[in-house]
N, C-alpha and C positions, 0 to 999 in steps of 0.2 A: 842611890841617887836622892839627895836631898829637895825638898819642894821649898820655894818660899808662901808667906802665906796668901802673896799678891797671885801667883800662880797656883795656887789650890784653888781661890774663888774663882778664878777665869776659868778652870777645869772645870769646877762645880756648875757655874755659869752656862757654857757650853753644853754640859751632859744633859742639863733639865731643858732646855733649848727644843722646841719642836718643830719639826722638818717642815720647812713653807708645805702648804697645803697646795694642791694642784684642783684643778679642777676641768672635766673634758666636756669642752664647752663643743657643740655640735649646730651645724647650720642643716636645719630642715627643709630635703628636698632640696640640697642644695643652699639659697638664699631668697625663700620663699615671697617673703615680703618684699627682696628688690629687684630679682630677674625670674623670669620664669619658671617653674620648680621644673628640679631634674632636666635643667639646661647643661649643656659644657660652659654656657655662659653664665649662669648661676655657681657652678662647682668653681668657674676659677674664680669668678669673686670672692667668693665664701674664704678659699685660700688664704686670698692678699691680706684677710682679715687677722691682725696677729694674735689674738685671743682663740681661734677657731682652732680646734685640735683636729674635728672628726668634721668627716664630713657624710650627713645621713642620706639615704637616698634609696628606692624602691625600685623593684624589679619583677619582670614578666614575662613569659618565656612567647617568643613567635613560633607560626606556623612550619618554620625553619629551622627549629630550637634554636634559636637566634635568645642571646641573653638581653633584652634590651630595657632602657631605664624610663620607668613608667609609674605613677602611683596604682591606675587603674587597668587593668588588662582588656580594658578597650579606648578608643578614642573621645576624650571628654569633650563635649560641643561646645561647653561655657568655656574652653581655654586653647583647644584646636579648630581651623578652620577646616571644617567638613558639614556637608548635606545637612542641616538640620532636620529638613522632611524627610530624613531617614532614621531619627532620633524621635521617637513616640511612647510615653509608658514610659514600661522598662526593660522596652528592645535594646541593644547591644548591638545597632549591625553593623559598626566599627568594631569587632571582636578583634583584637591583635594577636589571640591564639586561630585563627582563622586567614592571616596574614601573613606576609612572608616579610622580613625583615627590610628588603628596600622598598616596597609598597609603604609602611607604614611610615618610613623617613621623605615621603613627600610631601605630607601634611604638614603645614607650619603650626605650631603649638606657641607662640609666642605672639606672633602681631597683634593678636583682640587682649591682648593683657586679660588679670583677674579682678573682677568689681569685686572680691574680698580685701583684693590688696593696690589700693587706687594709687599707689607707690610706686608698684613693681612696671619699669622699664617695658616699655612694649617692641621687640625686634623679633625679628624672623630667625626663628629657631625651630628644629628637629627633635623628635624622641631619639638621645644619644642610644649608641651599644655601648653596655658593660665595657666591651673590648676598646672602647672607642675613648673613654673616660681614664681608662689606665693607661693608653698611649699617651693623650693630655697631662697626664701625669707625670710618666717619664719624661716626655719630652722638657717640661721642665723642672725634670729630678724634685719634685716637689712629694715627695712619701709621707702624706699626709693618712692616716688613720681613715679608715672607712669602716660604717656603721651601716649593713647590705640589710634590708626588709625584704623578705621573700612575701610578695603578696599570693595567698590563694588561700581557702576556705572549702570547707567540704563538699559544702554545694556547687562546688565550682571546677570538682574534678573531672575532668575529659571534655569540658565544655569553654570555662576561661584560661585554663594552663592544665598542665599533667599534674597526676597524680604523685604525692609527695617525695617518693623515692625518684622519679626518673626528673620531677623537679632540681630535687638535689643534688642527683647525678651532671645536668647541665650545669651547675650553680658550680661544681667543684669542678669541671673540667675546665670552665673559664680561668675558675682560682689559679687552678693547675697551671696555666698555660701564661697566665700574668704574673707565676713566680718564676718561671721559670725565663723568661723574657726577661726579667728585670729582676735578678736574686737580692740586687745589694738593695731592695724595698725590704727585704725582712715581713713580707705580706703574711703570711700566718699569724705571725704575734701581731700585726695592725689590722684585722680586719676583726669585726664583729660582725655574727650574721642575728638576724631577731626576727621575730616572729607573732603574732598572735594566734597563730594555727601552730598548735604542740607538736600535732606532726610531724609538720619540717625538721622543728629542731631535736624533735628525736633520732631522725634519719641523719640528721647532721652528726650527731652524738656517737650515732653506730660505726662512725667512719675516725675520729681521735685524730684529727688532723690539727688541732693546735688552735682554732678558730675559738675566738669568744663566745658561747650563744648567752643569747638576750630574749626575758620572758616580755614582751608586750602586752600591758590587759589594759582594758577600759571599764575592767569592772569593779565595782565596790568593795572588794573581798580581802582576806588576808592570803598576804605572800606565802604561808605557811601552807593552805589549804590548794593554793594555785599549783604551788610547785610538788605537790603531791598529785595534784592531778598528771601535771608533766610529767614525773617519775620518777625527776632527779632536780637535785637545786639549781637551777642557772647561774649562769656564771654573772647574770649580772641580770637587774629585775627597772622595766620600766614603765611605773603606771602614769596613766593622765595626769597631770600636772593638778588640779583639784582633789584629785584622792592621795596624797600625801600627808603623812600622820609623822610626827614623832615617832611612835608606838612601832611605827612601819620600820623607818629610817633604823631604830634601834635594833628589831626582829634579825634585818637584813647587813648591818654591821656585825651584829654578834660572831655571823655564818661568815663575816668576810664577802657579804654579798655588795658590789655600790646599787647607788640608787641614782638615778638617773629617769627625770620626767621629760612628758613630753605634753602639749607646745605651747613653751611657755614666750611668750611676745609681752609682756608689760614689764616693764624695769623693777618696777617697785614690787612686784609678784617673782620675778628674779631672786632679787636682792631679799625677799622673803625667804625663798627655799633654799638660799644659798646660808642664811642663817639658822633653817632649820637641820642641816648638815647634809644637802645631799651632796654628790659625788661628782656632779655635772645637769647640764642643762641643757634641752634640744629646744633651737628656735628658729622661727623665720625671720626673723630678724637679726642675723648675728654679730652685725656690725652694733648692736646695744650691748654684748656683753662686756663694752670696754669701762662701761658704767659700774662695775661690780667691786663691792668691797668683799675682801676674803683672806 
């Protein structure tokens, strides 16, 4: 087969060509800055949003092992309506490990809005179930990528949620039960589970079920030394959004690790880290990620 020379440089052309770059752009808590975090009204907005790949969102097991979707594993007074003279110190006596699943969906978490985010929509909304969010999903076939935060901490075992393993055990029997509901989600390869307690994601590790785990830190330290504490490299590493380094970025490419910070809300601090190569971006804001050069 002869070549001409106009079809050798279109060859040449093509081969040096590099694959558009992707990037997994992630709404925090749902869509933090415009509807209540970890709303089903936050998650479907974040959706509609065509930039949004994943959608991030936190979890905490009830007195029910009820999987339900929560940042704090009790009821926050600054964003649910509950007793505040029962909210003193650093009592907790909205504990949600101390509650049974429909108890805690009586509380409206949405009407007093967030004086963090004097943006975000004030409506009458619920702490959704896990269970409850993947129906929302199917229902409209939307198999959008989720990025699952297992909240709990040492100090916190048998008191805010269970202890790592039967943590994890609830967490995968949900999975279990949401692939099997809905196979053509392909939910293994789209879910990510992350953590800042090693724990979890060691106990997730022991099980090889096909799950991304995600290192979470807020601390100042290198990825090298972090993930040696874990055990094993993560599959993917996410620090605060201000400890991001070149140095980091490069460490964690080398391994084929992405890098992926978090919460980044100003465009131009965005549009920063997106130049510095990370991998994607988690915000409360997600409707700004349509601002992004890349």
């Amino acid at each position: 087969m002869r070549f001409t020379p106009l079809l050798l440089i279109a060859l040449v052309f093509t081969a040096c060509q590099r694959p558009p770059r992707t990037l997994d752009l992630q709404g925090h808590r749902g869509a933090r800055g415009l509807y209540p975090e970890n709303s089903l009204e936050g998650f479907a907005a974040a959706t509609a949003i065509p930039e949004v790949s994943t959608l991030e969102l936190d979890v905490v097991v009830s007195a029910d092992r009820k999987l339900v979707i929560s940042h704090e594993p009790w009821l926050n007074g600054a964003i649910c309506d509950v007793d505040s003279s029962l909210i003193t110190g650093n009592e907790r006596r909205y504990n949600l490990f101390q509650m049974n699943a429909d108890s805690i969906q009586l509380y409206d978490c949405g009407s007093l809005g967030n004086s963090r985010f004097p943006g975000q929509k004030k409506i009458t909304t619920k702490k959704p179930l896990f269970s409850e969010l993947i129906e929302m999903l199917g229902k409209n076939e939307n198999w959008i990528q989720l990025n699952i935060e297992t909240k709990s901490a040492p100090e916190g075992d048998g008191i805010f949620h269970p202890h790592p393993k039967e943590f994890v055990d609830i967490l995968v029997k949900e999975l279990q039960a949401a692939a099997a509901a809905y196979p053509e989600y392909d939910l293994w390869n789209k879910v990510t589970i992350q953590s800042f307690d090693h724990r979890t994601l060691r106990e997730m590790r022991k099980l090889h079920l096909g799950a991304k785990l995600c290192l979470l830190t807020e601390e100042d330290r290198e990825p090298a030394d972090l993930m040696d504490e874990l055990g094993f490299p993560a599959d993917v590493f996410s620090p605060r959004e201000d400890l991001v380094t070149t140095e980091m970025i490069s460490w964690c490419h080398f391994r084929g690790i992405p890098v992926i910070p978090w919460t980044v809300n100003d465009t131009a601090r965005m549009q920063e880290l997106v130049d510095l190569g990370v991998d994607g971006l988690i915000s409360d804001y997600p409707d700004r990620f349509e601002t992004l050069v890349y």
